[in-house]
Structure formats: structure tokens, C-alpha cells
C-alpha positions as CSV (number, residue, x, y, z in Angstrom):
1,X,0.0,0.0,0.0
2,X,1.7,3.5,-0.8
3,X,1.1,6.1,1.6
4,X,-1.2,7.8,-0.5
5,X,-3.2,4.9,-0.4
6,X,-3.3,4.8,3.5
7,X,-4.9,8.1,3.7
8,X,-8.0,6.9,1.7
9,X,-11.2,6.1,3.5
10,X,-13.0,4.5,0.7
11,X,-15.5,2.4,2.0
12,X,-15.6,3.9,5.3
13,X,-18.9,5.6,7.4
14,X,-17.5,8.6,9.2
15,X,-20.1,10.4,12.1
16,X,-19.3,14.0,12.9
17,X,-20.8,15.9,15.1
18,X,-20.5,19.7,15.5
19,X,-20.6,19.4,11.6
20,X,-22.8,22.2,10.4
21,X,-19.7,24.9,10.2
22,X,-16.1,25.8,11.4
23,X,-14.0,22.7,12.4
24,X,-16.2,20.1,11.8
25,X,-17.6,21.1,8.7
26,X,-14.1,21.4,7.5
27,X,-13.4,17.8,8.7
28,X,-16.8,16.3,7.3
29,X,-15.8,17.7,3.7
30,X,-12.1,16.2,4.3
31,X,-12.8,12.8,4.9
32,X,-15.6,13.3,2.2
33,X,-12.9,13.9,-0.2
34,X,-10.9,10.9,1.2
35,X,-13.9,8.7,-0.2
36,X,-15.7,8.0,2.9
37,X,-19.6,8.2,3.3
38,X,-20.3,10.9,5.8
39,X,-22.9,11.7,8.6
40,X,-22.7,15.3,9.2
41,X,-25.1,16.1,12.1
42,X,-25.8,19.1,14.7
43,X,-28.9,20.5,16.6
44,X,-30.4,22.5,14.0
45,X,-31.9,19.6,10.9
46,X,-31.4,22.8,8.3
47,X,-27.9,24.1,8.4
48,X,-26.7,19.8,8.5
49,X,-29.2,19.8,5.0
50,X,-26.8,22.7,3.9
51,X,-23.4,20.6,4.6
52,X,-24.9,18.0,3.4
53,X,-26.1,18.8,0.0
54,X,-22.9,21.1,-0.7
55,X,-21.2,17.5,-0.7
56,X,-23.7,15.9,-2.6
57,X,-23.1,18.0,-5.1
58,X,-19.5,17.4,-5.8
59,X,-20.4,14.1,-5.8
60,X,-19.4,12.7,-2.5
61,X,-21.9,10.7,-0.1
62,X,-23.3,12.4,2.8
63,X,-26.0,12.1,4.9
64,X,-27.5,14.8,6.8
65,X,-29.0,13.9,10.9
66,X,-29.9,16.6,13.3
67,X,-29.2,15.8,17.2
68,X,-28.0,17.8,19.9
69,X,-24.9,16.2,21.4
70,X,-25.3,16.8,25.1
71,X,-28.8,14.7,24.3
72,X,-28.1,11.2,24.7
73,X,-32.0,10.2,23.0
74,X,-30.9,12.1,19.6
75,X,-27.3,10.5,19.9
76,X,-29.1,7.0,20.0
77,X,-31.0,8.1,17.2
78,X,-28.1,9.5,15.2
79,X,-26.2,6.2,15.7
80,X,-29.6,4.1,14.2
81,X,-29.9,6.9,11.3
82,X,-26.1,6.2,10.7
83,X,-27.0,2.3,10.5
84,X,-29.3,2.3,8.5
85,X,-28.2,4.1,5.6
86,X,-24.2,2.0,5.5
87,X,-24.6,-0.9,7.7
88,X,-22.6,0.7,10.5
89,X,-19.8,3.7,11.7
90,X,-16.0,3.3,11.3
91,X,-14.8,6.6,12.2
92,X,-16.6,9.1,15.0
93,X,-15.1,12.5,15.1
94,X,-16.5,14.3,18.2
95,X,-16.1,17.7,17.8
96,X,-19.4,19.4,19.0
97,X,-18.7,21.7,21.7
98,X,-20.7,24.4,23.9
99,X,-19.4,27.4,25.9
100,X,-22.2,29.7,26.6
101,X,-20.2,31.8,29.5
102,X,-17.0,34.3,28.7
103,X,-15.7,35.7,31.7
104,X,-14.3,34.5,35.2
105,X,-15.2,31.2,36.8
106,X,-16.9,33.2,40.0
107,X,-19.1,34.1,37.5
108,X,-20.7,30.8,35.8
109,X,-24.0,29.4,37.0
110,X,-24.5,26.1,37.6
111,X,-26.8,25.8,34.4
112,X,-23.8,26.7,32.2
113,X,-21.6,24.1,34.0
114,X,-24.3,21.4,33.4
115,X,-24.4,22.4,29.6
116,X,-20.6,22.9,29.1
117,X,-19.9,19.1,30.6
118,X,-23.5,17.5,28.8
119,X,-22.0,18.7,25.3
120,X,-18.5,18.8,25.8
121,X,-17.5,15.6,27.6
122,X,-20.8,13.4,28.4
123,X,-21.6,13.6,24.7
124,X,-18.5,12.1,23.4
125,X,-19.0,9.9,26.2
126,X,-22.3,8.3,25.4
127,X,-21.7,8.7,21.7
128,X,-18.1,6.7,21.8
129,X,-20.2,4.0,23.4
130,X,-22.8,4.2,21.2
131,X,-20.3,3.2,18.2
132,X,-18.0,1.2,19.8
133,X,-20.4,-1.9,18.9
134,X,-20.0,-1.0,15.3
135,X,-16.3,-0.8,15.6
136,X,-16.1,-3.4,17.3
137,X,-18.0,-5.8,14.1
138,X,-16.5,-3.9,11.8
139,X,-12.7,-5.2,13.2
140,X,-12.1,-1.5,14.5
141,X,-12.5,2.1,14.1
142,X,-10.9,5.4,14.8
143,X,-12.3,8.1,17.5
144,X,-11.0,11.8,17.0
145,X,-12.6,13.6,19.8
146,X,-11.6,17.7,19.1
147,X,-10.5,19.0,22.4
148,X,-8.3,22.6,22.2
149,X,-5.4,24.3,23.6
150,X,-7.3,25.3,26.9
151,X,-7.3,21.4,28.0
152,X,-3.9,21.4,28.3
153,X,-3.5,24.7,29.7
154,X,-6.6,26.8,30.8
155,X,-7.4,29.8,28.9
156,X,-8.7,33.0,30.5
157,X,-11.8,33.5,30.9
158,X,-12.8,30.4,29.3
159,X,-12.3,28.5,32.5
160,X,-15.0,25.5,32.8
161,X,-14.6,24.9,29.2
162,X,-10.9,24.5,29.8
163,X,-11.9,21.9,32.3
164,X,-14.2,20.1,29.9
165,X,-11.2,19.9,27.0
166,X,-8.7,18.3,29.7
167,X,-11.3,16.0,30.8
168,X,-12.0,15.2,27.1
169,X,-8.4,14.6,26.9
170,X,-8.0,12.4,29.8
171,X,-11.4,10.3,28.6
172,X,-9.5,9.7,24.6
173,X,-6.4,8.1,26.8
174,X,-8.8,5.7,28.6
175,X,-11.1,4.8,25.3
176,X,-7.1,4.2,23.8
177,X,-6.5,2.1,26.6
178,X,-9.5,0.1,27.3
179,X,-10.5,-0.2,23.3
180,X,-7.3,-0.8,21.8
181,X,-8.1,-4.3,22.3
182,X,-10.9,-4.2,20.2
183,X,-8.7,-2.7,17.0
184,X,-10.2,1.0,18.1
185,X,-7.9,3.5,18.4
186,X,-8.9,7.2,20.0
187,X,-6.9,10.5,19.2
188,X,-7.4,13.8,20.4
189,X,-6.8,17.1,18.8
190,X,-6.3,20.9,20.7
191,X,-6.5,23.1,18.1
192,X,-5.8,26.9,19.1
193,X,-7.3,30.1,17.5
194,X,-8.4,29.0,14.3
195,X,-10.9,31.4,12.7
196,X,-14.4,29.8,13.3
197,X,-17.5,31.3,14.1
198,X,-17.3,29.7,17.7
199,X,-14.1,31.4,18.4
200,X,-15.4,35.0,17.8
201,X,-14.9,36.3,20.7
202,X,-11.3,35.3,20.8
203,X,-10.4,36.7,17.2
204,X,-12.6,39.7,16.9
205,X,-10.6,41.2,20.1
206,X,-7.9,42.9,19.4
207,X,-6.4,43.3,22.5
208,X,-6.7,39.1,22.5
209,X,-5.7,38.9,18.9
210,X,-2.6,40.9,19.9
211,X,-1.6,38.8,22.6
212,X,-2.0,35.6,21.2
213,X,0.1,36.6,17.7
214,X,2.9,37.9,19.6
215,X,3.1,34.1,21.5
216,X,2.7,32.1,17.9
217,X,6.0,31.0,16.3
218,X,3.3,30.6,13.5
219,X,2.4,34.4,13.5
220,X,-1.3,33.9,12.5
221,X,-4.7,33.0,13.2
222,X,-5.6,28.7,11.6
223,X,-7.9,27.3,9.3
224,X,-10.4,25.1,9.0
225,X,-8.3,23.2,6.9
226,X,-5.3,22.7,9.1
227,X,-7.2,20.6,11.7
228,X,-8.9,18.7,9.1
229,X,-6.0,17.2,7.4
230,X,-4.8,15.9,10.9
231,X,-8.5,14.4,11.1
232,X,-7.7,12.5,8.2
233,X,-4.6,11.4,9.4
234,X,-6.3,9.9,12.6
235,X,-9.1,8.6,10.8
236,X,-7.0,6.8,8.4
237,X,-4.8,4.0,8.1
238,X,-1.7,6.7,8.0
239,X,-2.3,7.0,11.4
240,X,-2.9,3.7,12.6
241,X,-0.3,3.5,15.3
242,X,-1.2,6.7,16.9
243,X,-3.7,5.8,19.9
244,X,-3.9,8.1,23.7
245,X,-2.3,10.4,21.5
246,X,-2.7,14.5,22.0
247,X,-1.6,16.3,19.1
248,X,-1.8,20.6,18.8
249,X,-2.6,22.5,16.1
250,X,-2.3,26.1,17.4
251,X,0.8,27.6,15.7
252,X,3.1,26.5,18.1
253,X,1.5,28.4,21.1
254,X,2.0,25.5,24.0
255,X,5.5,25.1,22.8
């Protein structure tokens, strides 16, 4: 197999959640490309249609199911929708997230908390055990659960979602340990400030913007496109003997 070939997904079912923009829009329309059949889902049924039908139209197979990923009823159902369209799910790509506070920790309500660790970390949770069954028939599978800079180091005033992405972090190493078994391997990935609609508030300050730049050995905000090809590479048999693994794509800034 050449090395090209290993970064094909032809013949796989890839579920991502958080898929209707930013990140995991980016990732659904690169394993796409990679040839795999897709399951693009978040809360809202119209804006999946959207992702969904742009990669019908250049041809690739994709399949458009809305559930709200701190909802473990619409994960079921997102797992059934998944099997019955291709049989079962090979790759899970966890990447919807929730942080509806900005500001010091004194400061969150308990209702935020609840919603922060419901999306962020029981989601992935249920949703990993959800597929694992499939993976598990299917002689393995690949988890890439999105988790961000602020797990490994919390960020200001984004302090209970930093403490969702470490736990996040700390649940991929024990799926990697407890699954490997089962040929399922489980990845994470801490991207920084990549320009996405859900990192506004961070890129539209300038004082922030300012900060962060001057710390980058990679002077400049991300793309989409620079967490998705490391997706790939986790979803794929490239990266087949990467498993616990934490891998950053911010620029350099935790260096």
C-alpha cells in the first residue's frame, strides 16, 4: 500500500458531530474527499441539509442527521440513522462543543456548567459507546474527539470549558487504553485560535488577537483546513499506530 493509499477512507462511514460549520464542517468535507460516506449532524436539521447537500453536489456521499450532542435520545437516534443508511460507523469524530459563559469562573452558573460538561464531555461519552459496537463488528474504528489548547493549559476567561477539554483529553487516553483491544484507536486534537464562528470572541478582540500573535511561532490565526488534514490522518490507516495520542494545532503556542 503506498502512503497515499493509506490516507483513503474509501468504503468507510464517518459520524461527525458539531458538523454544520467551522472545524467540523471542514473535517466532514475532508474525509468526504478521502472517499468515505459521511454523517454530518448538529442540533439544527437545516444548516446539516446545507453541509450535506454542498457534498452531494460534488459528488461525495453524505448524509444529513440533526441531534444535539449533550442529548443522549438524539445520539441513539443518530447512531440508528447512521445504520441504516451503511450498515454501521467506522470513524466518530466528536467535535461538537458548547461554551455559553465568557468571563471569570466566580461568574458561571450552575446551568452553564451542566451544559458545558452534557456537550462537551458526556456527549463524546455516550456517543463513543454508542459506536463502539459498530467498531467493534467492523474489526475497528478510529475516535478523534476535538479537544483545544485550553485542556492542556486553561485559557482566560474560558475557565469550565478548559476543564471540559482536559477531561475530554484524559477520557481519549482511557477509550485508547480500554479499546485498543478491540482494534479502536482514540486521538485527540487541541486546536488553538483558528478562525471559526465559535471562536469570535477570541479573534474579533484585538487586545486578545494581539496577545495571542505575539506568542505564535506561526504568526497567524488557523484554518479550518489545518485541523482537518490531521483528522484525516487519525481517521486513516496513516495513522494507525497513533492511539492516547494529544496532538496541537495552534501555531506553536504551548510550545
Amino acid at each position: 500500500m503506498s502512503i497515499f493509499d493509506r490516507f483513503q477512507l474509501n468504503g468507510k462511514v464517518a459520524v461527525i458531530t458539531g458538523a454544520s460549520k467551522g472545524i467540523g464542517e471542514g473535517i466532514a468535507h475532508a474525509l468526504a474527499e478521502a472517499g468515505a460516506s459521511v454523517v454530518v449532524s448538529s442540533r439544527k436539521q437545516e444548516a446539516v441539509d446545507e453541509v450535506a447537500n454542498a457534498l452531494s453536489e460534488k459528488g461525495f456521499d453524505a448524509l444529513a442527521v440533526a441531534a444535539n450532542a449533550g442529548n443522549a435520545d438524539e445520539l441513539q437516534k443518530l447512531v440508528e440513522a447512521a445504520r441504516k443508511a451503511y450498515g454501521g460507523i467506522d470513524i466518530l469524530v466528536n467535535n461538537a462543543a458548547a461554551n455559553p459563559v465568557f468571563g471569570p469562573v466566580e461568574n458561571t452558573e450552575a446551568w452553564a456548567y451542566d451544559k458545558i460538561m452534557d456537550v462537551n464531555l458526556k456527549g463524546p461519552f455516550e456517543l463513543s459507546k454508542l459506536a463502539l459496537p459498530d467498531m467493534q463488528k467492523r474489526g475497528g474504528g478510529s475516535i478523534v474527539n476535538i479537544s483545544s489548547i485550553g485542556g492542556l493549559s486553561p485559557e482566560q476567561q474560558l475557565g469550565l470549558y478548559s476543564v471540559s477539554k482536559a477531561a475530554l483529553i484524559s477520557l481519549t487516553k482511557v477509550l485508547a487504553k480500554e479499546w485498543g483491544r478491540y482494534g479502536v484507536r482514540a486521538n485527540a486534537i487541541c486546536p488553538g485560535l483558528i478562525k471559526t464562528k465559535f471562536s469570535e470572541a477570541l479573534w474579533s478582540n484585538e487586545k486578545i488577537m494581539k496577545y495571542m500573535i505575539s506568542q505564535l511561532p506561526i504568526p497567524r490565526v488557523g484554518s479550518v483546513e489545518e485541523v482537518a488534514g490531521l483528522a484525516l490522518f487519525l481517521a486513516s490507516e496513516a495513522g494507525s499506530y497513533c492511539t492516547g495520542a494529544v496532538f496541537t494545532a495552534d501555531g506553536g503556542f504551548t510550545v
